[in-house]
DRENKOLZA-834775 format. One record per residue (C-alpha): residue in one letter; x, y, z. Coordinates in steps of 0.001 Angstrom, whole numbers, plus 500000, padded with zeros to 6 digits. Each point is the difference from the previous one (the first is absolute). Layout:
BEGIN
REC;type;xx;yy;zz
REC;a;X;Y;Z
...
END
This chain:
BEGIN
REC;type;xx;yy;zz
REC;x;500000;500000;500000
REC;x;501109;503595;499064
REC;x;498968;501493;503671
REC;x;499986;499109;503106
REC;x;497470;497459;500859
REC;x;498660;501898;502879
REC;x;499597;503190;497539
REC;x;497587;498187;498346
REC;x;496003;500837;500312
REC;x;498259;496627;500651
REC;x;498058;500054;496317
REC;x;503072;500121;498716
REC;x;501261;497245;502146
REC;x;497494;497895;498899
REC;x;500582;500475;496288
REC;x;504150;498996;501391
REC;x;498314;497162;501380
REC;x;498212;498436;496760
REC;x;503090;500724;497835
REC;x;502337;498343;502491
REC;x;497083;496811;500274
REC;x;500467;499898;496313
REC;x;503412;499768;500054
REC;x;500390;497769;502782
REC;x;498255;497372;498316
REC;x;501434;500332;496925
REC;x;503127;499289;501906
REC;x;498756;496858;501758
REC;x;498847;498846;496791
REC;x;503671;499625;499241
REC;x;500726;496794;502101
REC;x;496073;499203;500970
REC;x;497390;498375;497210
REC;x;496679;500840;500810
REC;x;498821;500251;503737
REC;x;498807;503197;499201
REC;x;497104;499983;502552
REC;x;502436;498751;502638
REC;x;502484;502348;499607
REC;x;497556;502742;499708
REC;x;498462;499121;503877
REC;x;503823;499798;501137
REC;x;500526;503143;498829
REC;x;496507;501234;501775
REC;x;501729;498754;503377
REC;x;502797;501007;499939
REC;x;498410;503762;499617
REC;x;497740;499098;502450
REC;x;502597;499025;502702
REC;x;498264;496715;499649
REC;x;501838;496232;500149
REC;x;498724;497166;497539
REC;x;499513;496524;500546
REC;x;501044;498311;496461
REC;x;498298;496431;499885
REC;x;501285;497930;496739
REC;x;501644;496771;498757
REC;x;504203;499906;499840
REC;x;501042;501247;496880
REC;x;497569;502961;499407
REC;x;502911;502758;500420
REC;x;498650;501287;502985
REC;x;503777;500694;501285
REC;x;500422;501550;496381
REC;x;497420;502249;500600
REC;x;500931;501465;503293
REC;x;503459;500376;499066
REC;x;499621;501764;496812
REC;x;497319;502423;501689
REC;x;503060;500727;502495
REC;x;502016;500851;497144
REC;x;497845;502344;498372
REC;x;499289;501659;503082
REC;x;503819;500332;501164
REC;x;498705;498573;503144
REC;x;502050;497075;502152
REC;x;499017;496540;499762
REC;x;500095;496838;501909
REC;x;499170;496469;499869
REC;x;499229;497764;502837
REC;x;499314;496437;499780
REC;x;497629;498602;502512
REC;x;501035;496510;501219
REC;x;498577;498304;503487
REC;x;503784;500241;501504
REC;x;499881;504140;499369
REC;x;500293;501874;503456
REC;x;498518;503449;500369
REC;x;504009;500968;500487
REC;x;500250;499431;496094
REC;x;497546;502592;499038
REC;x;500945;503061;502290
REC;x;503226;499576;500931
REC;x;502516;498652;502394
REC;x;502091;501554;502975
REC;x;503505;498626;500242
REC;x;502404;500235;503049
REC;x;503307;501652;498505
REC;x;503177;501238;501280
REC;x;501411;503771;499365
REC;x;503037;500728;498895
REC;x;500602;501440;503615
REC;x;499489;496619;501482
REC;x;496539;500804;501765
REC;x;496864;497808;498197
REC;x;496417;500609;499180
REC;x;497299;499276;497942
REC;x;499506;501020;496397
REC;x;496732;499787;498342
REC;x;500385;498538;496480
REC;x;496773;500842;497737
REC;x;498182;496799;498400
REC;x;497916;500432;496305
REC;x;496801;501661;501584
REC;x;502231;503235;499090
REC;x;499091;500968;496845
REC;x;497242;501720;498086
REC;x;498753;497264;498260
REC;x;500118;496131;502008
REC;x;498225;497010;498064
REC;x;499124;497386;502888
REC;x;500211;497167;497574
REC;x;497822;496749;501105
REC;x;498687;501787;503650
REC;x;498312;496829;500876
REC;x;502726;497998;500262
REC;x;501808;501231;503168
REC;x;498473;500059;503496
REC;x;497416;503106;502025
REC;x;502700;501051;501555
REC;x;502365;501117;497278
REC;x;496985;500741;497814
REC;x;498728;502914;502776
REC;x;503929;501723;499524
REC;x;499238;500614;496842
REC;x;496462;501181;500278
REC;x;500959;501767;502769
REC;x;502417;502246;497585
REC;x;497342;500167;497621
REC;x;497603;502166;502446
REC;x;502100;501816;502324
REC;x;502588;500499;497388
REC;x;502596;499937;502499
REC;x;502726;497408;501439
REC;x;500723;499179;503870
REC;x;502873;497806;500679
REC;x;502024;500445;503184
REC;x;497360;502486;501123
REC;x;501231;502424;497459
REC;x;497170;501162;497481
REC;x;501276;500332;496561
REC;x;497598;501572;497587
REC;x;499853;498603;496293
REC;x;500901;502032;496772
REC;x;497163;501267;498246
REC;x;497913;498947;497856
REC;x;499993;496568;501783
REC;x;497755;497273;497712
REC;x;499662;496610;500967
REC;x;498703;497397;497526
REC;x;499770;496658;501408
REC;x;499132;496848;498106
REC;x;498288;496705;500390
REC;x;499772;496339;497846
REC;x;496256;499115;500017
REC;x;501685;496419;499452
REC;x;501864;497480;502491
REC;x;498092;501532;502953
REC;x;501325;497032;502206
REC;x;502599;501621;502721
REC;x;499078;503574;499672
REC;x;499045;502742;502169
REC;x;496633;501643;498704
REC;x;499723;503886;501239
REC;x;497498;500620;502452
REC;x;497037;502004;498359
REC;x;501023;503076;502237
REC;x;503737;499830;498514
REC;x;498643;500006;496302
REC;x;497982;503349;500218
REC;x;503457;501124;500634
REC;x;500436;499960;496483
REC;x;498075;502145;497744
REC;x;499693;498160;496323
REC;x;499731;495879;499877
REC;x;500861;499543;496715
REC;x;499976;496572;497975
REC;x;502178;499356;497387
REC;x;498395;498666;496998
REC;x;502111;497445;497303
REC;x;501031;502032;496567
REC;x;497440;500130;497511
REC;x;502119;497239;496599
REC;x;500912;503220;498186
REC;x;501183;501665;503383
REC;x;502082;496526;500695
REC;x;501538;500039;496490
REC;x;501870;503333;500538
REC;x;500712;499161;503683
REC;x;501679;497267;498628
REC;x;502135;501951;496859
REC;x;500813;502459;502394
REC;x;501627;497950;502913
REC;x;501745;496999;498250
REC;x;501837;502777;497612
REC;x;502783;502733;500827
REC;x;497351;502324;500160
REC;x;500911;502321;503416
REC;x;498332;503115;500188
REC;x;501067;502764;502267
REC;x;497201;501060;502060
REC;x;500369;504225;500111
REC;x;499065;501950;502875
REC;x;496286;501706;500135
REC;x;499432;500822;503494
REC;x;502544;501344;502944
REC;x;499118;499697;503370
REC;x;499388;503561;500975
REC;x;497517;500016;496727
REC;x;498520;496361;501153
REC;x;499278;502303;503929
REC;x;498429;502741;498236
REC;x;497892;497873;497850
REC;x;498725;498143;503021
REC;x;499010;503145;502157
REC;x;498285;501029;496069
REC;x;497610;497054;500579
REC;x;499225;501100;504020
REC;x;498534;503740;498340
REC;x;497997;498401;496944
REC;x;496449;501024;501035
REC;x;497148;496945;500220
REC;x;496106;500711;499303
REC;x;497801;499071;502338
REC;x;498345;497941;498990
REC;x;503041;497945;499318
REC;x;500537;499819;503007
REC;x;496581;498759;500664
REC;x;500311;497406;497318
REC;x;503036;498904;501793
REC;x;498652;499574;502979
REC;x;496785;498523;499667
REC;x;502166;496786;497823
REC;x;501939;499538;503037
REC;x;497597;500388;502649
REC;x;497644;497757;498109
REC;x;502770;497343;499817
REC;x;499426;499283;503683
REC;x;497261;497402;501072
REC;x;499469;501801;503339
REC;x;498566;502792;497990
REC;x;496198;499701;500317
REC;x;499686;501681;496391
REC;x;502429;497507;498355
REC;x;498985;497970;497412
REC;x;498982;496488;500364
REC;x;502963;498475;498192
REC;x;502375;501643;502306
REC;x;498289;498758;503227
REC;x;500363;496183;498353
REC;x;503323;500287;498726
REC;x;502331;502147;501741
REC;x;501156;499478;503569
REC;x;501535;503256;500463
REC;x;500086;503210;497252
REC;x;502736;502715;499434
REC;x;500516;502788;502411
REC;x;500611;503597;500206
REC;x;503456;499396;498438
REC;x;498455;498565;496498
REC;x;497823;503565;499483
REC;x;503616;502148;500765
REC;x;501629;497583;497218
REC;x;497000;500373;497895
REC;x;500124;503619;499838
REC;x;503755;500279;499724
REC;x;500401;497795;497168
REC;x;496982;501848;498188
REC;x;502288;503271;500846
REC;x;503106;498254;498278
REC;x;498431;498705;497045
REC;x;497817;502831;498989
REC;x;503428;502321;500271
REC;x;502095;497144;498294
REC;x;497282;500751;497179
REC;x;500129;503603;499772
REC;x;496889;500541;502089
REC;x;499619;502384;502596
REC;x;497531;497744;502460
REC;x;498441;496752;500310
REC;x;497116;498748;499157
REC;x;498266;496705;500875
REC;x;501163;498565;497126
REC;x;503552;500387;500958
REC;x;498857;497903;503629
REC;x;499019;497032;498057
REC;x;502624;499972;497965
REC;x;502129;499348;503633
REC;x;497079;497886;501633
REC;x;501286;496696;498644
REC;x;503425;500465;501303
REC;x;498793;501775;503332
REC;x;497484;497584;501390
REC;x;501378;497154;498459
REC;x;502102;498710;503654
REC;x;497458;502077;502169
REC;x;496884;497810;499216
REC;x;499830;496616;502290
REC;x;497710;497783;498424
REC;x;498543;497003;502217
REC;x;499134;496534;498989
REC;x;496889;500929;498802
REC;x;502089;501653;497125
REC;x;501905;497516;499554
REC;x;497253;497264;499655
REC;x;498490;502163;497309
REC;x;502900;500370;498233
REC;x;499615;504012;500732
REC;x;503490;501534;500133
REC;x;500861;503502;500493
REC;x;500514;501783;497190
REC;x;496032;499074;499342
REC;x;498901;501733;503498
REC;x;501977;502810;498251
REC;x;498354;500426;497143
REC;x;496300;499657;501112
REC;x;501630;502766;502479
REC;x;500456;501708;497585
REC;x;496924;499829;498282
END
């Protein structure tokens, strides 16, 4: 940008915004085929100050993805592998007892992967609660304490955290509460044949594109207060509401469906996410507010892990994304 970002008038901003979108996935395009809706609600998060939960088969790129976002955002990245054997330790850090060169010894606090901007929490069912809350611990207080010494995380801080939906034996599901930590729970569809037959020119050639960068940090800051002052109707927010609140079977004015087949419906937290990544995606566009069909745009991805369904549900052969919809309707 020619002036300072703070200079800037906030239509202006937005207009920044949609270029720099257009950009961005141009760039991603580079190294990712297709995934264009997945990379798109990634994007929404991160502008949000939102985390993901990335459900998918192995070899869908969803590494691929995170790291070439980090790229074209100049922002830091790290990978950590969940295994059952991973101590909470290995994600924030470690103190070890040193000696000084004047002889006297003391502890030094050596930082573990959690500090970065971007951290992909690949497979997060696969190591134990107690590890698993270190992380998600990061991921809402943004902030480190190890030795009793708070360390506060770089920002923006993003945490996308995956899970196999297959070879569920030995895992660690997250408790419902942990999961509305996360903002988007995005599946990860196969590649359409024609989608597959680039994938596969692309990455058995010498083909190694160099990912340029879109986004700095201090833009990435300014572009996530942006989204806090985007103005919301209403009756949006009325909209918003009233799909949440009716998602709950201890409403008396839910629907019948919802008193069968869901144990427990989405709280407060799903209408804030609602909004916000209405707010993102209606800037992202060019627009200067929501409207409700920005919100279900984001409902799929939103309600997807706060909806419990209850055998009922699953007798019928009702799952979620259908309570959605009729939801919606």
């Amino acid at each position: 940008m020619d002036k300072n970002i703070t200079e800037i008038s906030d239509v202006e901003l937005v207009k920044n915004l949609n270029e720099k979108y257009r950009e961005l996935k141009n760039e991603i395009a580079k190294v990712i085929v297709g995934q264009d809706k997945i990379i798109e609600q990634i994007i929404i998060s991160v502008l949000s100050r939102g985390h993901c939960l990335l459900v998918g088969v192995p070899g869908l790129a969803k590494t691929l993805i995170v790291k070439t976002l980090s790229e074209a955002l100049d922002l830091k990245f790290n990978r950590i592998q969940f295994t059952p054997d991973l101590m909470p330790s290995d994600i924030t850090g470690t103190e070890i007892f040193e000696s000084e060169n004047n002889g006297s010894k003391k502890f030094r606090f050596f930082k573990g992967p959690i500090f970065a901007n971007i951290i992909l929490a690949d497979e997060i069912n696969r190591t134990p609660p107690k590890t698993q809350s270190a992380l998600l611990e990061a991921m809402q207080e943004h902030k480190v304490t190890a030795g009793g010494i708070t360390f506060t995380l770089d920002e923006p801080f993003f945490v996308l955290a995956t899970q196999n939906p297959i070879e569920q034996e030995g895992t660690y599901p997250l408790p419902e509460a942990q999961l509305d930590r996360f903002m988007f729970n995005l599946w990860l569809d196969y590649p359409s044949v024609s989608e597959e037959w680039d994938i596969i020119k692309k990455t058995t050639s010498l083909y190694s594109p160099k990912v340029n960068v879109i986004l700095s940090k201090k833009e990435i800051i300014e572009f996530q207060n942006l989204v806090r002052k985007v103005p919301v109707a209403d009756e949006v927010i009325e909209y918003t509401v009233g799909i949440v609140s009716k998602s709950r079977p201890v409403n008396g004015y839910s629907p019948d469906y919802i008193k069968n087949y869901i144990s427990w419906g989405a709280g407060p937290r799903a209408s804030q996410y609602l909004i916000l990544g209405a707010k993102t995606l209606s800037i992202l566009e060019g627009r200067f507010s929501p409207d409700i069909e920005d919100i279900k745009r984001v409902c799929n991805s939103v309600l997807r892990h706060r909806l419990i369904l209850n055998f009922n549900a699953e007798a019928d052969n009702v799952d979620v994304l259908e309570i959605i919809k009729r939801l919606l309707e």
